[in-house]
SEKE-885009 format. One record per residue: residue number from 1; residue in one letter; chain; z, x, y of N, C-alpha, C, CB in turn. Coordinates in Angstrom, 3 decimals, always signed. Atoms other than C-alpha are relative to their C-alpha. Glycine has a CB too. Example, Ala and Ser with C-alpha at 12.3 -4.5 7.8 and 13.67 -1.06 7.14 Angstrom:
// SEKE-885009
  num  residuo  cadena       nzz       nxx       nyy      cazz      caxx      cayy       czz       cxx       cyy      cbzz      cbxx      cbyy
    1        A       A    +0.000    +0.890    -1.190    +7.800   +12.300    -4.500    +0.000    +0.900    +1.200    +1.246    -0.992    +0.027
    2        S       A    -0.060    -0.820    -1.190    +7.140   +13.670    -1.060    +0.730    -0.770    +1.090    -1.415    +0.414    +0.462
END
This chain:
// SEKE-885009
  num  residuo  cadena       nzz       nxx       nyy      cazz      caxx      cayy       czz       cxx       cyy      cbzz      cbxx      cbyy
    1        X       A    +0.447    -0.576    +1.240    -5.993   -47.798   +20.101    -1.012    +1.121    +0.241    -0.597    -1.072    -0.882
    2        X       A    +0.958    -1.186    +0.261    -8.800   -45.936   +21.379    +0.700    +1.356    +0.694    -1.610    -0.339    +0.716
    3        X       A    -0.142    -1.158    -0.611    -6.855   -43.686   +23.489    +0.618    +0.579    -1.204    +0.765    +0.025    +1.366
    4        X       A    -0.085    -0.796    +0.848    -5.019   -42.518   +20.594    -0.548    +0.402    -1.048    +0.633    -0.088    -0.190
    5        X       A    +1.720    -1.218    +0.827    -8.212   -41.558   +18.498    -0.153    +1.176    +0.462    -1.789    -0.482    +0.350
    6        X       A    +0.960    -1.060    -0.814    -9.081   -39.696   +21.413    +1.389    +1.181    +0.109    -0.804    -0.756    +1.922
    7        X       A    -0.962    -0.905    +0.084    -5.603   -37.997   +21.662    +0.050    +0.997    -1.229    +1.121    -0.712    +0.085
    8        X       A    +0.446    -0.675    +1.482    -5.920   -36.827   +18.038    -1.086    +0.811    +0.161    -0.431    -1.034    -1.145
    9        X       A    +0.978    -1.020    -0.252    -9.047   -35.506   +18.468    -0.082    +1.146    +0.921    -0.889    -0.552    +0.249
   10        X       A    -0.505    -0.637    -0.669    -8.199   -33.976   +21.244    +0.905    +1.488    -0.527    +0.574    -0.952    +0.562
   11        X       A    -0.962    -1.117    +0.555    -4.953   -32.019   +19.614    -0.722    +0.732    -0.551    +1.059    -0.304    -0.899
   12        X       A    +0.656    -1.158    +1.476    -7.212   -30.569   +16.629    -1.107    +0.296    +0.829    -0.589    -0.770    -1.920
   13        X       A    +0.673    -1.284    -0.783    -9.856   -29.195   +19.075    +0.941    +0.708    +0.547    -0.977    -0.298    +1.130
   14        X       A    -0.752    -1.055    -1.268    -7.155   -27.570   +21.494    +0.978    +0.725    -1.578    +1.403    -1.206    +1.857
   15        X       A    -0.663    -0.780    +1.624    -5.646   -26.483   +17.248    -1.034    +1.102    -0.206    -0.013    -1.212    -1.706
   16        X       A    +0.858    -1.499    +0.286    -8.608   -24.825   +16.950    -0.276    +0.946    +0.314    -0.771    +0.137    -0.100
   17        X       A    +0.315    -0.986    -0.826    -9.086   -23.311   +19.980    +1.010    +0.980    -0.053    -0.223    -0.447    +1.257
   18        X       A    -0.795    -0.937    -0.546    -5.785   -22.094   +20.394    +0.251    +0.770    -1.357    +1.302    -0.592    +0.824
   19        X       A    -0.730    -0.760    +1.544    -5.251   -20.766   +16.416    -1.250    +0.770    -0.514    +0.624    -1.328    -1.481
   20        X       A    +1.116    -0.688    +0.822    -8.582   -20.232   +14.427    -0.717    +0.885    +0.706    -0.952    -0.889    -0.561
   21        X       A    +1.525    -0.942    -0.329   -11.100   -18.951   +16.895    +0.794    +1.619    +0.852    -1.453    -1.250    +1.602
   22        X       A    -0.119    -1.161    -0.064    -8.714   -16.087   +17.621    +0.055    +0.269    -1.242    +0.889    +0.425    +0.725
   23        X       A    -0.404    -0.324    +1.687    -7.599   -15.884   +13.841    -1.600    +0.647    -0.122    +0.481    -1.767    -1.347
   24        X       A    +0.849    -0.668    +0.080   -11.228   -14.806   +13.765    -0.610    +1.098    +0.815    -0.522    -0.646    -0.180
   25        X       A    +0.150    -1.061    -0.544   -11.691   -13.104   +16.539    +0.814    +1.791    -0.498    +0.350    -0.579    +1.237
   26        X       A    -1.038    -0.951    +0.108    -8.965   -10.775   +15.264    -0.262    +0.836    -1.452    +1.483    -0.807    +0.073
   27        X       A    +0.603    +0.109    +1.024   -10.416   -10.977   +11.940    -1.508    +1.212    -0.236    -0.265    -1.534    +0.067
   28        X       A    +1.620    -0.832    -0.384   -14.108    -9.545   +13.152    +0.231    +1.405    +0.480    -0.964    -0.791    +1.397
   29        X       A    -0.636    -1.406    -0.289   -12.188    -6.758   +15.019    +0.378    +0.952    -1.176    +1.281    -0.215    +0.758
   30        X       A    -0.480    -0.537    +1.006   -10.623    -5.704   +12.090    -1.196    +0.750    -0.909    +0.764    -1.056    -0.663
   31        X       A    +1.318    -0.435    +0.851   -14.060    -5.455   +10.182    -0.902    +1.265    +0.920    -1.122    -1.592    -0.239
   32        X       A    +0.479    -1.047    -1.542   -15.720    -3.474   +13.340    +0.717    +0.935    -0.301    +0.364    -0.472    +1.738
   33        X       A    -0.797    -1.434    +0.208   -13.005    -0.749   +12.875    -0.216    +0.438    -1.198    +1.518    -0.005    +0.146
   34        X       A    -0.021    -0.379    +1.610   -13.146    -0.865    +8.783    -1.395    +0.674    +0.191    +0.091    -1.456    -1.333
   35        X       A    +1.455    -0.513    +0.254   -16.921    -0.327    +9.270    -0.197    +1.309    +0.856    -1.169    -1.171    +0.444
   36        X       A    -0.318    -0.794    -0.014   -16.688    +2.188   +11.450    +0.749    +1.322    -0.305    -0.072    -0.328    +0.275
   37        X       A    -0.952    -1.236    +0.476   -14.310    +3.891   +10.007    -0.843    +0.899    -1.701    +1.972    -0.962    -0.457
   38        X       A    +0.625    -0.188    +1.554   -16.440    +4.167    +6.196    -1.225    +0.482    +0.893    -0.228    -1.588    -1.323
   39        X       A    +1.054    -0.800    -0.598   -19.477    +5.260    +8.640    +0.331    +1.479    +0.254    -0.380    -0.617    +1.265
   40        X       A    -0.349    -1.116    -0.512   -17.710    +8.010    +9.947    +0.493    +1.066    -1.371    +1.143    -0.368    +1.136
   41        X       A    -0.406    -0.670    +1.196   -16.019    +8.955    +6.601    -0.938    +0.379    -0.842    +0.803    -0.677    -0.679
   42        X       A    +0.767    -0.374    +0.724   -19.094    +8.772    +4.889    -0.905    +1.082    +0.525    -0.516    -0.988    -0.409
   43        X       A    +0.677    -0.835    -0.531   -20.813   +10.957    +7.068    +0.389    +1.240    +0.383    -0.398    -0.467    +0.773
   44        X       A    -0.379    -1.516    +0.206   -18.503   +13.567    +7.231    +0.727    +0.418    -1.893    +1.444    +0.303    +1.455
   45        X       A    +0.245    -0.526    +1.688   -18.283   +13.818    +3.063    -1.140    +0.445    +0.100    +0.009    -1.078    -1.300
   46        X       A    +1.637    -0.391    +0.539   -22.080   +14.130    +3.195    -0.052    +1.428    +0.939    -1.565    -1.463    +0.535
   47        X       A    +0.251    -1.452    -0.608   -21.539   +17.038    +6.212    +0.185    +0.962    -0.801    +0.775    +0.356    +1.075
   48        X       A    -0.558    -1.034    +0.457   -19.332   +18.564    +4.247    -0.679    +0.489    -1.346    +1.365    -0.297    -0.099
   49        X       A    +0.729    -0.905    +1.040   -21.492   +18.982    +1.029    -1.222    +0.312    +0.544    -0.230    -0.626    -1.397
   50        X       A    +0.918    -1.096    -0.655   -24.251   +20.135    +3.265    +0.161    +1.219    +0.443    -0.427    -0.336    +0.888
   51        X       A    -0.493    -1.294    -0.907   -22.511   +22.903    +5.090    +0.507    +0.888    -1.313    +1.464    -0.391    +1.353
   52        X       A    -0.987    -0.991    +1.159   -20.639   +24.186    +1.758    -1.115    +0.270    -1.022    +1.571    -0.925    -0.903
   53        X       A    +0.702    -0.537    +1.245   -23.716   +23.505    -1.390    +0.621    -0.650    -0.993    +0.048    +1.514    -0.243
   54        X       A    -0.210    +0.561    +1.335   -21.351   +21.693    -3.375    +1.212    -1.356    +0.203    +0.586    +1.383    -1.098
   55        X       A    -1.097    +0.981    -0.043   -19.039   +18.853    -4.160    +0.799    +0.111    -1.209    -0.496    -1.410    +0.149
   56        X       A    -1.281    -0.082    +0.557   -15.655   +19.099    -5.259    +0.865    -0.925    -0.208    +0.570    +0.671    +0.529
   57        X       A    -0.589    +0.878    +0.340   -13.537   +16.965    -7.369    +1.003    -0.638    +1.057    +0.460    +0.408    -1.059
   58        X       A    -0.917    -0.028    -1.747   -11.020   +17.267    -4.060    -0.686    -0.982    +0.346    -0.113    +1.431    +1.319
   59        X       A    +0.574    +0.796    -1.135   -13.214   +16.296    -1.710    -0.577    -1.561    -0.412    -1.238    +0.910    +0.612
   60        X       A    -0.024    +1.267    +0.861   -14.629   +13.388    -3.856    +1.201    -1.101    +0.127    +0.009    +0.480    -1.429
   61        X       A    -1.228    +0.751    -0.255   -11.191   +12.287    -4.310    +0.577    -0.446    +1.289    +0.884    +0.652    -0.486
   62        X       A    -1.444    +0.327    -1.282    -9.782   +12.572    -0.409    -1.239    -0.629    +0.640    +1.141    +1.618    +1.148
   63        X       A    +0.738    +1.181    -0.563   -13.001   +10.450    +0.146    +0.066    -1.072    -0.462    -1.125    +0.085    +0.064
   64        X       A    -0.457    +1.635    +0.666   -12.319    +7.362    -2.292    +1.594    -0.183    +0.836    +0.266    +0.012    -2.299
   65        X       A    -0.976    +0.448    -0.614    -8.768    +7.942    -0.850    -0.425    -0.758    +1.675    +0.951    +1.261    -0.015
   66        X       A    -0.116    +0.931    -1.203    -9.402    +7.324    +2.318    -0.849    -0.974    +0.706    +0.225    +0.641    +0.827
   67        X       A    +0.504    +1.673    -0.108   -11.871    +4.772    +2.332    +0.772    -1.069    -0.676    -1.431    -0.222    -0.641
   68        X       A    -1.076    +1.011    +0.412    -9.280    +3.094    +0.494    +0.876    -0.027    +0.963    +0.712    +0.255    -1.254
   69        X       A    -1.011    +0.087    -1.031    -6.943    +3.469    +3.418    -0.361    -1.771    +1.023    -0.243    +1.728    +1.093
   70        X       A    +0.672    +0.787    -0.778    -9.386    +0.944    +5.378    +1.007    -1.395    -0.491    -1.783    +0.043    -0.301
   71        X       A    -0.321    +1.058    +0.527    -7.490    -1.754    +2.910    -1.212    -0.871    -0.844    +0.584    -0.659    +1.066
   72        X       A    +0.841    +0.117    +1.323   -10.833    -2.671    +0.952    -0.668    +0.670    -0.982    -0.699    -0.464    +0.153
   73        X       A    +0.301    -0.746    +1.114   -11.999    -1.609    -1.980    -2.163    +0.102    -0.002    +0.934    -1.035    -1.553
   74        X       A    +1.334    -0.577    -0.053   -15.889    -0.022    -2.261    -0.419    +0.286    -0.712    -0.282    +0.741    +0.496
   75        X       A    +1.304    -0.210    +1.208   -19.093    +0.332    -4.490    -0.252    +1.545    +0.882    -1.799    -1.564    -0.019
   76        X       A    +0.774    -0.808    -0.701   -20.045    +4.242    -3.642    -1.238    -0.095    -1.182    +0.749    +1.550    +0.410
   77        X       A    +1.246    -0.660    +0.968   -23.560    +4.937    -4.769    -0.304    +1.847    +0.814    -1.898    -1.386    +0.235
   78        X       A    +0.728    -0.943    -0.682   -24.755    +8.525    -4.402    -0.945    +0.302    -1.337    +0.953    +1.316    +0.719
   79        X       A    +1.959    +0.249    +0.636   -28.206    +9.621    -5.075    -0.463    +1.545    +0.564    -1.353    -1.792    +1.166
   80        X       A    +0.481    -1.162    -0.752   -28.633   +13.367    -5.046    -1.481    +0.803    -0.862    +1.463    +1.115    +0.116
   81        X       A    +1.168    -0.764    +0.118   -32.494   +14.883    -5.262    +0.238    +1.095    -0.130    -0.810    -0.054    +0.854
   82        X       A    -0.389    -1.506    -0.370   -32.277   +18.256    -6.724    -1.680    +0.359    -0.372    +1.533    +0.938    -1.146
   83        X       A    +1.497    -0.297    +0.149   -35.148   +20.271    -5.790    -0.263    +1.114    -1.959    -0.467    +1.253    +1.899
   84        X       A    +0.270    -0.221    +0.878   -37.077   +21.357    -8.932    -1.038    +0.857    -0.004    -0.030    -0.869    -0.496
   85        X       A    +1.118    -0.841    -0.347   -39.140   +24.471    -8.075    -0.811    +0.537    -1.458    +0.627    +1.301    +0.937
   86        X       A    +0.668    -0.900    +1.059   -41.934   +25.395   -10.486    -0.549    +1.557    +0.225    -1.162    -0.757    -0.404
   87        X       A    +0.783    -1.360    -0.048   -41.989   +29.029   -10.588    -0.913    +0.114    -0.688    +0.597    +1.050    -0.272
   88        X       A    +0.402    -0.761    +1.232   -43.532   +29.538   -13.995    -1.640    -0.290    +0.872    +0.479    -0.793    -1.967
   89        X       A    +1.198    +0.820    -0.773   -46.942   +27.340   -12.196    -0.334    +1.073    +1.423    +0.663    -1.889    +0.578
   90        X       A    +0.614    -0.764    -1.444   -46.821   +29.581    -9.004    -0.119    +1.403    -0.098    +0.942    -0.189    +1.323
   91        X       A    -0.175    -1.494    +0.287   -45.960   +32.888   -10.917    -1.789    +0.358    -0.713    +1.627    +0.282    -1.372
   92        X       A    +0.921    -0.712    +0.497   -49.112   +32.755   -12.812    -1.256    -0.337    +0.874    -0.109    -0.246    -1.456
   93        X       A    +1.483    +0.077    -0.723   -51.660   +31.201   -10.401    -0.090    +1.125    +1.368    -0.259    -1.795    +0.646
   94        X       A    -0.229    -1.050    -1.215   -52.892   +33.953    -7.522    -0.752    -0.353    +1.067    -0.365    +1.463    -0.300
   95        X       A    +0.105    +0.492    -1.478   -53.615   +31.787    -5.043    +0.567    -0.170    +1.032    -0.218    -0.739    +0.109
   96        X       A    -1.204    -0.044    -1.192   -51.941   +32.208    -1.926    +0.768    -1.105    +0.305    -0.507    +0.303    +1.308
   97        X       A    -0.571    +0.809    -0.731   -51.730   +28.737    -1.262    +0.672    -0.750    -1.119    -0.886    -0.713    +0.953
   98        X       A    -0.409    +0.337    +1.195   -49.881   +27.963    -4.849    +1.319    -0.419    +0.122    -0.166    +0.983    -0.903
   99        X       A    -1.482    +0.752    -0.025   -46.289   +27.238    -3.591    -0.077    -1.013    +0.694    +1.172    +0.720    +0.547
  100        X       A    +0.048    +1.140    -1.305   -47.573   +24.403    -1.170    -0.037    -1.128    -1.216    -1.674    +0.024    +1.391
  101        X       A    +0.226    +1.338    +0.711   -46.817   +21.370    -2.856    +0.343    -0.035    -1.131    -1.182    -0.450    -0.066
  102        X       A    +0.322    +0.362    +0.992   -45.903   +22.276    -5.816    +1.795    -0.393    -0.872    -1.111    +1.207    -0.544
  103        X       A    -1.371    +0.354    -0.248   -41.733   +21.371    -5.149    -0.501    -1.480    -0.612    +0.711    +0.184    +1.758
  104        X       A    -0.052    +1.406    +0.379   -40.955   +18.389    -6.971    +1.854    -0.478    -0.057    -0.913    -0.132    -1.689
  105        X       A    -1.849    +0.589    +0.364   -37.143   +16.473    -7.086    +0.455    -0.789    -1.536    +0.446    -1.467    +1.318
  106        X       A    -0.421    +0.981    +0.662   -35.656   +14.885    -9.898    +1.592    -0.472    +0.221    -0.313    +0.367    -1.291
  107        X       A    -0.684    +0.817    -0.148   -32.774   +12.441    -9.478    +1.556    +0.006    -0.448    -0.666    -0.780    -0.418
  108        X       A    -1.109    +0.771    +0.923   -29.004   +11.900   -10.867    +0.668    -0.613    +1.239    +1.155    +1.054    -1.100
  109        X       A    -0.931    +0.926    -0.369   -26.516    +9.315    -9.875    +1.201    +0.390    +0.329    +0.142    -0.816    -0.828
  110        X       A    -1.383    -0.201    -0.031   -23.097    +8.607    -9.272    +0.643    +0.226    -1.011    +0.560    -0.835    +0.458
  111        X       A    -0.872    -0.372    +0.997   -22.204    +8.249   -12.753    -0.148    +1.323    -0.997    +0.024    -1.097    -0.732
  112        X       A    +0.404    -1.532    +0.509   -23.751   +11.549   -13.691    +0.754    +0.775    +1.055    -1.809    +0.428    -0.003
  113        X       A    -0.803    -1.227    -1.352   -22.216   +13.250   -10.477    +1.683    -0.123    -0.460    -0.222    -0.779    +2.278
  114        X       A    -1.676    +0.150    +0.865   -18.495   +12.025   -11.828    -0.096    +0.194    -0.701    +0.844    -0.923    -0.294
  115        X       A    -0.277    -0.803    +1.254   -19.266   +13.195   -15.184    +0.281    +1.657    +0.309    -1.350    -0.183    -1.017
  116        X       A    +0.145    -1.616    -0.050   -20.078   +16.635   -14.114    +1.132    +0.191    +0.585    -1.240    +0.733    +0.795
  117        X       A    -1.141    -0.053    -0.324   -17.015   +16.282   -11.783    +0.883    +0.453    -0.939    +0.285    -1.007    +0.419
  118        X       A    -0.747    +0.276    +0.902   -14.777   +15.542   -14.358    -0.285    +1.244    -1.463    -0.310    -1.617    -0.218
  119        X       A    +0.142    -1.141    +1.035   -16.202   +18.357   -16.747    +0.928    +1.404    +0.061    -1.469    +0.445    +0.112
  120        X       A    -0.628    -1.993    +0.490   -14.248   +21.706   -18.611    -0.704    +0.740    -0.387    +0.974    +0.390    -1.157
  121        X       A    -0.413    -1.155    +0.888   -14.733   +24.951   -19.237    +0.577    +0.511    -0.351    -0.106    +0.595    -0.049
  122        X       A    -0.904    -0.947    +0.792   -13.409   +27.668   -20.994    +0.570    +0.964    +1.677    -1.166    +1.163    -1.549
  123        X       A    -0.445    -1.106    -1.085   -11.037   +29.874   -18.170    -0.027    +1.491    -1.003    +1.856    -0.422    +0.754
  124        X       A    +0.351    -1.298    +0.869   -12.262   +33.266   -19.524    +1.116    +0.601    +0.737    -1.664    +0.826    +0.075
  125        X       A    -0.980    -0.844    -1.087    -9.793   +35.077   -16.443    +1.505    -0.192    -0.491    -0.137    -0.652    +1.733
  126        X       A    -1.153    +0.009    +0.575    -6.751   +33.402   -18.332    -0.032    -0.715    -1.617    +0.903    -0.715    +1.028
  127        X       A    +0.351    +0.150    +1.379    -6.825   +33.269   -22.262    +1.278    -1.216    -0.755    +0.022    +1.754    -0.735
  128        X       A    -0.952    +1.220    +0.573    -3.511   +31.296   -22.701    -0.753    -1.570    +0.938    +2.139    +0.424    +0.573
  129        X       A    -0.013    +1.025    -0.118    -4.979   +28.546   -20.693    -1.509    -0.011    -0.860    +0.308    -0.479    +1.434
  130        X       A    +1.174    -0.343    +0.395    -8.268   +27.616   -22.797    -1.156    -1.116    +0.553    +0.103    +0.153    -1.520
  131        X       A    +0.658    +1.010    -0.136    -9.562   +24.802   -20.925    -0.028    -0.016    +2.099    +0.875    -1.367    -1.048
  132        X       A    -0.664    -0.125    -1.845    -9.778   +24.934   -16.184    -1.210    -1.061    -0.152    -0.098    +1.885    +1.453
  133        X       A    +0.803    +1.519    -0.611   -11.168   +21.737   -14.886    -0.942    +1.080    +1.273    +1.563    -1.706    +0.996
  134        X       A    +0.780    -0.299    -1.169   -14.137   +22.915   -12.368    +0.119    -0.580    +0.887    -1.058    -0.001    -0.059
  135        X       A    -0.496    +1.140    -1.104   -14.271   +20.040   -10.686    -0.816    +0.002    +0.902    +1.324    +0.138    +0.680
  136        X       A    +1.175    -0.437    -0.822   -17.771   +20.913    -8.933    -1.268    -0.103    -0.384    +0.067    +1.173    +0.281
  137        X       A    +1.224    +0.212    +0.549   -21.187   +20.442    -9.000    -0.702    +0.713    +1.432    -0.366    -1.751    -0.491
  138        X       A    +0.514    -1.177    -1.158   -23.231   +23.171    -7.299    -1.162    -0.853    +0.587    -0.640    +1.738    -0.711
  139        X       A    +1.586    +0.692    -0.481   -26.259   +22.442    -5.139    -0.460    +0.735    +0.350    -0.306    -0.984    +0.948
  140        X       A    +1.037    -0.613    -0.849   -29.150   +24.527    -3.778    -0.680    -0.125    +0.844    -0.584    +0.242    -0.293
  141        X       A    +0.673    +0.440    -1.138   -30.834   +24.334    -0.440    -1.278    -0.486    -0.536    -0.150    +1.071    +1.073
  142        X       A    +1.605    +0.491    +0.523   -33.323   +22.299    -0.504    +0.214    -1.462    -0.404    -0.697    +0.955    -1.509
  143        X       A    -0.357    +1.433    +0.913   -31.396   +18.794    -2.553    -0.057    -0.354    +0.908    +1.179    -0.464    -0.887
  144        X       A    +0.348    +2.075    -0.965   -31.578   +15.428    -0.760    +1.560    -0.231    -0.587    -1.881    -1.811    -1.066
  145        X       A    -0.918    +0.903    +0.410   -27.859   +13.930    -1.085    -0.300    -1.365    +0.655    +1.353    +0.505    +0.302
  146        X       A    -0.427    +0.863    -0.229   -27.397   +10.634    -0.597    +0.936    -1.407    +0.000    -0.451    +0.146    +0.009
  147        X       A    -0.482    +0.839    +0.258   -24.435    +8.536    -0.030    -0.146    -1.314    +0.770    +0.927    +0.429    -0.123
  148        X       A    -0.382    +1.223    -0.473   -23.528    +4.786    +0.408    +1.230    -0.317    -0.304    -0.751    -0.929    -0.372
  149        X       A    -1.197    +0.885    +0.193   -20.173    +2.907    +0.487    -0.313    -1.065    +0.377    +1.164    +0.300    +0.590
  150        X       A    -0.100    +1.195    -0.039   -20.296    -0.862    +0.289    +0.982    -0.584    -0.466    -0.813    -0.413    -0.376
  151        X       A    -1.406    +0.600    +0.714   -17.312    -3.272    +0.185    -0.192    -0.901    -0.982    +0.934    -0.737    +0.930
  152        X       A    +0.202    +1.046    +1.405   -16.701    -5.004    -3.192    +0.922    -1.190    +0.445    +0.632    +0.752    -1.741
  153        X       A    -0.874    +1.390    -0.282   -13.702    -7.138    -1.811    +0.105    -0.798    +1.779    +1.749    +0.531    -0.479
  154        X       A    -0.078    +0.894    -1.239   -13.674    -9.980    +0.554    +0.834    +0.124    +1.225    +0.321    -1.122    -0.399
  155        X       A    -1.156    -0.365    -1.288   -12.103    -9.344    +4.054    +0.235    -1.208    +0.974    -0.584    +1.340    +1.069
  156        X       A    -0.574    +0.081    -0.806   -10.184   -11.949    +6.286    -1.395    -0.918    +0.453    +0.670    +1.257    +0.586
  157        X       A    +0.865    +0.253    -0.688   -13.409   -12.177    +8.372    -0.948    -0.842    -0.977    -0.461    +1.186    +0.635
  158        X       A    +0.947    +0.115    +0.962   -15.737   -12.461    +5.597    +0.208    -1.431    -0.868    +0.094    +1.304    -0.880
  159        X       A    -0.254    +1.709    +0.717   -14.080   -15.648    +3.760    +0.053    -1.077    +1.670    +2.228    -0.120    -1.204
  160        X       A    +0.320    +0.921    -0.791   -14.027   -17.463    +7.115    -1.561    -0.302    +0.813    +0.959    +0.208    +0.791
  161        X       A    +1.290    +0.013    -0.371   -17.401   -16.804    +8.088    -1.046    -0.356    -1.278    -0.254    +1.371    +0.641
  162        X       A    +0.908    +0.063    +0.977   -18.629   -17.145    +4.657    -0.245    -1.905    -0.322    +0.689    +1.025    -1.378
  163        X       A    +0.383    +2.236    +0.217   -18.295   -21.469    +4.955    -1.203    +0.050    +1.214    +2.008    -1.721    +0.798
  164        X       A    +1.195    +0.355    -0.569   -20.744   -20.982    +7.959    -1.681    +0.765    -0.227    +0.437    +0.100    +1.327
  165        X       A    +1.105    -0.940    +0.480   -23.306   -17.908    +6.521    -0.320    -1.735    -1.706    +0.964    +2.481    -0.643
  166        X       A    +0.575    +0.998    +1.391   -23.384   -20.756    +3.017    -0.822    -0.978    +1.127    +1.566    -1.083    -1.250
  167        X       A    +0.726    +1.099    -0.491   -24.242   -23.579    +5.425    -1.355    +0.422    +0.840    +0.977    -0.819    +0.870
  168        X       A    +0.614    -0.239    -1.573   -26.587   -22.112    +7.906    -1.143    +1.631    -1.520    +1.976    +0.846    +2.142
  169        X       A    +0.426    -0.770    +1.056   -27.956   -19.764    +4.197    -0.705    +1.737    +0.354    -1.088    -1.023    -0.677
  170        X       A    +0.223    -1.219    -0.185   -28.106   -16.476    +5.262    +1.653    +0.858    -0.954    -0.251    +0.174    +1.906
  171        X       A    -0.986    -1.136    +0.788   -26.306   -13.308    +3.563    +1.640    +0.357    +0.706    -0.957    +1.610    +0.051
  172        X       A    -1.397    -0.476    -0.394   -22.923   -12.474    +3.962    +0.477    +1.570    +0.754    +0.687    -0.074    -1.330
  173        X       A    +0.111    -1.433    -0.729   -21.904    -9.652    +6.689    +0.972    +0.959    -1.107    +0.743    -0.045    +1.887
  174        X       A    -0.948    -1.160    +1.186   -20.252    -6.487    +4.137    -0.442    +1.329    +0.771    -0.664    +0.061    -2.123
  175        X       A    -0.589    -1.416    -0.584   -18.990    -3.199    +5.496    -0.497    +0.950    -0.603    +1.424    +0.252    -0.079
  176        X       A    +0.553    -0.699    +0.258   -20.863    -0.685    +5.092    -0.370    +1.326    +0.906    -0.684    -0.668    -0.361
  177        X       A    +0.125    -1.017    -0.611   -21.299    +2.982    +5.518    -1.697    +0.871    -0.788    +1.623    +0.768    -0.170
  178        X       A    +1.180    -0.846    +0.922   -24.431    +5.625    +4.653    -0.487    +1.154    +0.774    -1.407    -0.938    -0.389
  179        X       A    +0.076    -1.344    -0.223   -25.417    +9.373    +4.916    -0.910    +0.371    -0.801    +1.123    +0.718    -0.137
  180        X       A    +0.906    -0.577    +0.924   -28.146   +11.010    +3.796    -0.295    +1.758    +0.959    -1.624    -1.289    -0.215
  181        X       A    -0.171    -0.760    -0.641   -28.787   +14.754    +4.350    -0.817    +1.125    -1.137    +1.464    +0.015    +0.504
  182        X       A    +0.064    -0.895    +0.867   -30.282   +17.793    +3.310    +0.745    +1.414    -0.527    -0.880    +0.140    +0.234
  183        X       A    -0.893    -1.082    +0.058   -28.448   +20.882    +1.699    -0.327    +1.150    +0.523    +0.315    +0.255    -1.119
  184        X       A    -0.039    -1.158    -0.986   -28.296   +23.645    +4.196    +0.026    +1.665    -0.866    +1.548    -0.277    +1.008
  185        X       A    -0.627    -1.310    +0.657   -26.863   +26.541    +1.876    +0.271    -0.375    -1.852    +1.767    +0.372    +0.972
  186        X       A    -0.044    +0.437    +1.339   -26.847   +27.177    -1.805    +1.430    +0.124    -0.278    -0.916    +0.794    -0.977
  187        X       A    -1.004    +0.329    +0.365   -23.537   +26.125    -3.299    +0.420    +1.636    -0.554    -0.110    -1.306    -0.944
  188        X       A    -0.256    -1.446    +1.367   -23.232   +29.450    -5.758    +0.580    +0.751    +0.541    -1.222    +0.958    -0.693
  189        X       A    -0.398    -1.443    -0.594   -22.787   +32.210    -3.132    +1.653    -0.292    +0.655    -1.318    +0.557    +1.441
END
């Protein structure tokens, strides 16, 4: 009797060894590449509205695309500082040292940055059409962008590791990318 306890027990360790703890190994790999891959993506969206001044409904788009390629789905936040120069304050004081300090930023979001995206004007250049999607939001040297991508859906790795992160009460590992940068060139020219 006891040897076949011990046989049993036996099988379902050499089950585990030989099935799950690659099933995860294979699992963790998978996440390692996803995360890399949303690092790299996110960091060349953020080059690219540094080097250019602006972001374009395009580029926007062939960045949700292809962080969607990874196979999970993502929270972006971006967070762009546009500088807010007070001339009127430096035009009338005649102190030399009157532009030091006196730069300030204010803030919009993601869901202000996709509105403006998503905004029309009037195409003055063609009168039968009366409406051209821009599809841009300029920037001036000087803004702060900043993005993040974080995954919203569970990966593979993440539900099998998530019975030992509950027991053992620490946070759950999530894929994540982030870029922050300043704007090089003003969008306009």
């Amino acid at each position: 009797m006891e040897d076949s306890t011990i046989s049993i027990i036996g099988i379902i360790i050499a089950s585990i060894l030989m099935f799950i703890v690659p099933l995860v190994l294979i699992a963790d790999r998978s996440d390692d590449i996803s995360h890399l891959t949303v690092q790299t993506l996110t960091a060349q969206f953020v080059d690219n509205i540094i080097k250019h001044g602006k972001i374009t409904n395009e580029d926007y788009g062939r960045y949700i695309s292809s962080l969607s390629s990874t196979g999970n789905t993502y929270d972006i936040e971006i967070e762009i500082k546009i500088l807010d120069e007070n001339t009127a304050q430096r035009e009338t004081n005649n102190d030399t040292n009157a532009g030091i300090g006196q730069n300030s930023y204010y803030s919009i979001y993601t869901s202000q940055i996709e509105e403006k995206l998503a905004e029309t004007q009037p195409d003055l250049s063609n009168p039968t059409n009366s409406l051209n999607k821009t599809g841009q939001l300029i920037l001036k040297e000087g803004d702060v962008i900043s993005v993040t991508a974080k995954n919203s859906s569970k990966t593979l790795s993440q539900t099998l590791k998530s019975i030992y992160y509950n027991i053992k009460g620490e946070d759950l590992h999530i894929i994540a990318g982030a870029s922050t940068g300043t704007i090089a060139v003003n969008g306009a020219i």
